[in-house]
C-alpha positions in Angstrom: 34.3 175.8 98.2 33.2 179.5 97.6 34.9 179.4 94.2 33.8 176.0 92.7 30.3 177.2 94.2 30.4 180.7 92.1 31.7 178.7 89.2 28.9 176.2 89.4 26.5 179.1 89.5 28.4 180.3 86.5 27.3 177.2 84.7 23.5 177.3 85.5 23.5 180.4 84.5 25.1 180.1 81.2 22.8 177.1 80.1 19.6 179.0 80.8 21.4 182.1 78.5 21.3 179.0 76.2 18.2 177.4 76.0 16.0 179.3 77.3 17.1 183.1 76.7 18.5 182.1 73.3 17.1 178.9 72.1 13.5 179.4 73.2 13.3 183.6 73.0 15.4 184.9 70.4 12.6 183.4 68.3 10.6 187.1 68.9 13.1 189.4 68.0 14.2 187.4 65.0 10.7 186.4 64.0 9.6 190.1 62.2 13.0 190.0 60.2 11.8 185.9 58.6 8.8 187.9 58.1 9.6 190.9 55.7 12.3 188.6 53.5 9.7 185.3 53.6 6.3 187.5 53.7 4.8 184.7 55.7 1.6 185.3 57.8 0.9 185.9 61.4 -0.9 182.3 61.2 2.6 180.6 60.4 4.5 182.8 62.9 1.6 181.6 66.0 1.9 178.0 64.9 5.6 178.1 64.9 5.3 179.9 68.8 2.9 177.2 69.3 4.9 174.3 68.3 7.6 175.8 71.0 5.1 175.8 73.5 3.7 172.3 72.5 7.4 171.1 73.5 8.2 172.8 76.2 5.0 171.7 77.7 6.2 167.8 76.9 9.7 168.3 78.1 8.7 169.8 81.3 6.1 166.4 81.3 8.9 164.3 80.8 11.7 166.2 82.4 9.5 165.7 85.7 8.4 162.0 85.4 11.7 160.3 83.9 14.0 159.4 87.1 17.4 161.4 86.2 18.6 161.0 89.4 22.4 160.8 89.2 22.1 161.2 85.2 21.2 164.6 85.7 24.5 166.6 84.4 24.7 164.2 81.4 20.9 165.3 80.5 21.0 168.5 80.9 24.6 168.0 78.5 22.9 166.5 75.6 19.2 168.9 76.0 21.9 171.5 75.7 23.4 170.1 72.6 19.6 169.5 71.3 18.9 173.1 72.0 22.4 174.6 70.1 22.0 172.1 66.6 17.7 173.2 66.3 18.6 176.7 66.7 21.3 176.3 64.0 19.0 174.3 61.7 16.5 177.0 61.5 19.4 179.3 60.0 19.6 176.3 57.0 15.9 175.7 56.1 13.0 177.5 54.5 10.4 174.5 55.2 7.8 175.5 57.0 7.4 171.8 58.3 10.8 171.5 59.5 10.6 174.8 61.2 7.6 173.2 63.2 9.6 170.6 64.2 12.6 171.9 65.1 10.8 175.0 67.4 8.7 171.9 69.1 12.5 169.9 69.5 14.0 173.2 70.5 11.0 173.8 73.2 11.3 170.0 74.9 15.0 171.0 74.7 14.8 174.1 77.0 12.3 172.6 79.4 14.5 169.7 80.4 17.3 172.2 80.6 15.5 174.4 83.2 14.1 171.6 85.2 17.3 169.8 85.0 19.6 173.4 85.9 17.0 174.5 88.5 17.2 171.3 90.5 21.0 170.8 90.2 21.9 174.5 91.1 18.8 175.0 93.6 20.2 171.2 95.6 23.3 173.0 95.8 23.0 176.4 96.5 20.4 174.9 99.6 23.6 172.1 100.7 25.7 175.3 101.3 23.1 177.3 102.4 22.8 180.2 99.5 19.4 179.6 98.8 19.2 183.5 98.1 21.6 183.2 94.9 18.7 181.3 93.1 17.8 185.0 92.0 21.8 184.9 90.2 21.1 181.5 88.6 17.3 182.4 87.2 19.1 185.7 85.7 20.3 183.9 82.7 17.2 184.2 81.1 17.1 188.0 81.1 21.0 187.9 79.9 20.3 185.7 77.6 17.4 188.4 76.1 19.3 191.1 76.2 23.2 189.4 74.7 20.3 188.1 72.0 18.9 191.3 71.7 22.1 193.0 71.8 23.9 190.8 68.5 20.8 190.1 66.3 20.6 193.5 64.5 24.0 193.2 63.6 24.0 189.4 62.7 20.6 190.2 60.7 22.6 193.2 59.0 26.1 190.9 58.0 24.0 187.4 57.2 20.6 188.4 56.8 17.7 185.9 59.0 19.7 182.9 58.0 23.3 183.6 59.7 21.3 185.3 62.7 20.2 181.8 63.4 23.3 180.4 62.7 25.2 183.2 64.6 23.7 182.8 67.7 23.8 178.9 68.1 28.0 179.2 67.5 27.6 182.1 70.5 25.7 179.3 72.3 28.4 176.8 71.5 31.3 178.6 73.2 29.3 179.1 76.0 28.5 175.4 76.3 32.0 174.7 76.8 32.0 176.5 80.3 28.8 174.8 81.0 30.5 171.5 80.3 32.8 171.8 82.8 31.4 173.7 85.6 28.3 172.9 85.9 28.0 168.8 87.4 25.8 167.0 89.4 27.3 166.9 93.5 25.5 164.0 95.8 22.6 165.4 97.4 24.5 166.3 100.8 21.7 168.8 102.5 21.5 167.9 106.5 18.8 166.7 108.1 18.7 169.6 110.2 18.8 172.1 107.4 16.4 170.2 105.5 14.1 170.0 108.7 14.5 173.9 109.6 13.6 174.5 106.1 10.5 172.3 105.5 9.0 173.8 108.9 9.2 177.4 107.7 7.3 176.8 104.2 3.3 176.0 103.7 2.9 172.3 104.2 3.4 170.2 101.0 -0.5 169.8 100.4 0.0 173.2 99.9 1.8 172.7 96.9 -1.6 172.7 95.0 -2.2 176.2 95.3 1.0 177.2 94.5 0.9 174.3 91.2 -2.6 177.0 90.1 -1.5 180.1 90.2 1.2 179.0 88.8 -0.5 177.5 85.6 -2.6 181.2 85.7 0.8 182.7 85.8 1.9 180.7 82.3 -1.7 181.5 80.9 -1.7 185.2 81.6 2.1 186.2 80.9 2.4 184.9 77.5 0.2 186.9 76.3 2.8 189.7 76.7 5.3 187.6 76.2 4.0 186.9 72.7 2.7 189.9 71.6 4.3 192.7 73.1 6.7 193.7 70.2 3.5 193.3 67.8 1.1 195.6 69.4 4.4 197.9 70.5 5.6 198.0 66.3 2.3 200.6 66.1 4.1 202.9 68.2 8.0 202.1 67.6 7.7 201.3 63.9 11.3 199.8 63.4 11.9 200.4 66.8 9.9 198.1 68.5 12.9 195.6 69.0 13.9 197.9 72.1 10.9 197.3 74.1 12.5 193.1 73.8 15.7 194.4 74.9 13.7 196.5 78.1 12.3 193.2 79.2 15.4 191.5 79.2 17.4 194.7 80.5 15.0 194.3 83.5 14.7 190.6 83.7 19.0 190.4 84.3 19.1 191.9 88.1 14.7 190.7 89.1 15.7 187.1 90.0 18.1 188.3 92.2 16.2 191.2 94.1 13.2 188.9 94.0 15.1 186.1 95.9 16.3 189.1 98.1 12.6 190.1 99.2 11.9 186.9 99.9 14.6 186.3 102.0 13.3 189.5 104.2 9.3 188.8 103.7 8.9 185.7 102.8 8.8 183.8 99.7 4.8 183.8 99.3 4.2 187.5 100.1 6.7 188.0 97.4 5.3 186.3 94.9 1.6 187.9 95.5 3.6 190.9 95.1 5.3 190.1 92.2 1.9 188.8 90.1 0.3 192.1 91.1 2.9 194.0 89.6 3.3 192.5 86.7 -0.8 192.5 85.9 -0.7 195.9 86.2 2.1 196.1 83.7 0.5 193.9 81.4 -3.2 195.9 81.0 -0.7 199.5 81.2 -0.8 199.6 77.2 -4.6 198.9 77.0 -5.8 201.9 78.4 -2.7 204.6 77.7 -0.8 203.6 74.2 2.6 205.4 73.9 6.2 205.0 73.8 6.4 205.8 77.3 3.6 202.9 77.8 4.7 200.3 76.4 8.9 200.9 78.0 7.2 201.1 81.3 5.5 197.7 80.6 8.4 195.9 79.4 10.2 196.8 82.4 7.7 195.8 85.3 6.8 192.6 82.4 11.0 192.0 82.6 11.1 192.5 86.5 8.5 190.0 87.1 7.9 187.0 84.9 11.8 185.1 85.8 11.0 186.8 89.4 8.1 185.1 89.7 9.6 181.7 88.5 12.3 182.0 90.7 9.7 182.5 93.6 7.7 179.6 92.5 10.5 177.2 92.1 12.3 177.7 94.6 9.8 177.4 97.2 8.1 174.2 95.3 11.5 172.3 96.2 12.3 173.8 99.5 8.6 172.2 100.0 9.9 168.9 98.3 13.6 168.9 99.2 13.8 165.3 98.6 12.5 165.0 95.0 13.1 168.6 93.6 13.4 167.7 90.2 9.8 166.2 90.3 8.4 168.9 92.2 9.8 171.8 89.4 8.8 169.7 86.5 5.3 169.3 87.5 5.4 173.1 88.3 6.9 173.9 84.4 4.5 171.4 83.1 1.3 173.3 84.3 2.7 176.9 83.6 3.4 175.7 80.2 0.1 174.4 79.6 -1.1 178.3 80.5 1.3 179.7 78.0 0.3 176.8 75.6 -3.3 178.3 75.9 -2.5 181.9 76.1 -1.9 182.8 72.4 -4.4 180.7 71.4 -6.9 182.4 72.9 -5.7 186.1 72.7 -5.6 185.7 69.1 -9.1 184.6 69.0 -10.4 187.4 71.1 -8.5 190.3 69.0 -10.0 188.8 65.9 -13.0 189.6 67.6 -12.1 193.2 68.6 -9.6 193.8 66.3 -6.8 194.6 69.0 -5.3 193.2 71.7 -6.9 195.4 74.2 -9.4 192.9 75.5 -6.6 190.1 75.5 -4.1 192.1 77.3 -7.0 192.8 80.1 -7.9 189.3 80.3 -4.7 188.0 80.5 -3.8 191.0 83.3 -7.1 189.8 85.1 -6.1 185.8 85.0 -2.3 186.6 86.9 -4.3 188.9 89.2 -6.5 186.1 90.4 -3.4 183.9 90.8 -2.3 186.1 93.2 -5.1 186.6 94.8 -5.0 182.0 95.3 -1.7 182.7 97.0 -2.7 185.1 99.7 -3.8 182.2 101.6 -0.3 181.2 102.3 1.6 184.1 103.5 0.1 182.8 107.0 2.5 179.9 107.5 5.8 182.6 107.0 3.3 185.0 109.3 4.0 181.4 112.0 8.2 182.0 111.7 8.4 185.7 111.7 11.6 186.3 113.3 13.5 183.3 111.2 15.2 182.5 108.2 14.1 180.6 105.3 17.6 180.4 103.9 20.9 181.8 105.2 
């Protein structure tokens, strides 16, 4: 049991290194190298960000709507193939339509991926009681960051922007395979008496909408980083700036896991309060001191938090919907991808205004902060089972 269980983990892990740490992210460090051999403009490059977020919002829409039950494995299969051919295709086109569409495909791709992954790993890892190694599974993001982080200089060196593209959807290939095998759907086997001991050391369900806000305020405020981060960093790194990408994902690899780890010992609520206040203070760090040493010490509390903090939030949105988890982390993804769908939009309209990001990177610090702040209401229901276990 132990090793088809670390195997299966295995397999969530690698399909998030796909299509969301390489399908949906490699897009930033890859997107100033399309830029000096195309000389496109920052207008093209936000669309084409946009587009990504457009389809991730709709995936995550449909991803929690459409009833996979039982079909899960085979959708999460051919999102996965979706997400490997679009970021192949945008190695073999220089249309700046097609590019639109594939980064919209390649974002509805990745959504149904995590939703799918997160509730197939998450109904496991609760029917064997692991809840805890949610933090292993949420990693793959931050691998995939930093492997994509790691090979794209080199890719970009042997096959210029083109073969990058192409490069990395073969490395996304292989690790397909493993996720083919490993990764399947198991009956939903969690006992009633788990299930029960669970549900009564969570907020109650109606709950849920607070967590569903600050969630959407998490997706609205972190982008802007997310976004921007090697942009405003490039003034201060020059050709360097690519490292502050690989700090966040550096950080991101071990956060899910030392996230779920907290939680376990304080609760998942208290640790997610944490996490958002952390991570706004990271965010508004290059505002007000600009420097190398700024902008390293924001990737890293930006990497430790934002896969943290999705960990958090999804894994206590199903433990407070066991029965339906899919659902429940869809509607979650939808509304934090309508934040980030928001996010550049509007921090590119304020630094027009101000002619940095300064004011955007404050705003967007200031929205996660009051997310937090909408959460503190619920660390009194884990205050109620001091003394117990939310997972084993």
């Amino acid at each position: 049991m132990k090793k088809q269980s670390f195997l299966f983990l295995i397999g969530g892990i690698l399909s998030l290194i796909i299509a969301m740490g390489i399908g949906r992210f490699a897009y930033t460090p890859i997107l100033p190298l399309m830029q000096k051999d195309l000389s496109f403009s920052n207008s093209i490059a936000g669309y084409l960000a946009s587009s990504n977020y457009a389809g991730y919002l709709l995936g995550a829409i449909l991803a929690g709507v459409i009833p996979l039950k039982g079909h899960r494995a085979m959708s999460l299969r051919i999102s996965l193939i979706i997400s490997i051919i679009t970021t192949a295709l945008m190695g073999l086109t220089y249309s700046y339509l097609l590019w639109y569409v594939l980064r919209f495909i390649s974002g509805v791709s990745s959504a149904f991926v995590l939703v799918l992954a997160s509730g197939i790993v998450l109904d496991k890892l609760a029917a064997i009681s692991k809840t805890s190694w949610s933090g292993l599974f949420y990693g793959g993001v931050g691998f995939g960051i930093f492997l994509s982080s790691l090979v794209i200089p080199s890719l970009n060196h042997l096959f210029q922007w083109q073969g990058t593209w192409i490069g990395l959807a073969i490395v996304s290939g292989i690790l397909a395979i493993f996720v083919w095998i490993w990764l399947d759907e198991a009956p939903n086997d969690i006992e009633m008496k788990n299930k029960q001991e669970t549900l009564a050391l969570v907020p109650p369900t109606k709950w849920l909408l607070w967590l569903t806000i600050a969630y959407g305020l998490e997706g609205l405020g972190y982008i802007v980083t997310g976004t921007f981060i090697v942009s405003i960093a490039s003034s201060s790194f020059h050709k360097g700036a690519t490292l502050v990408w690989m700090m966040v994902g550096l950080a991101a690899i071990p956060s899910c896991l030392i996230w779920s780890l907290l939680a376990k010992k304080w609760g998942y609520v208290k640790s997610l309060v944490l996490a958002m206040v952390l991570q706004s203070l990271g965010m508004s760090l290059p505002a007000f001191w600009i420097s190398k040493s700024s902008f390293i010490i924001s990737a890293l509390l930006f990497g430790a938090t934002f896969m943290g903090i999705t960990t958090l939030a999804t894994t206590l949105g199903r433990q407070m919907n066991p029965s339906n988890s899919s659902r429940t982390i869809g509607i979650l993804t939808a509304i934090y991808a309508i934040g980030q769908l928001i996010g550049p939009t509007l921090a590119g309209i304020i630094s027009s205004f101000t002619h940095n990001f300064d004011a955007a990177l404050i705003g967007a610090s200031g929205v996660v902060l009051i997310g937090a702040g909408l959460l503190l209401n619920g660390i009194q229901f884990e205050r109620r089972s001091k003394g117990k276990l939310i997972c084993k």
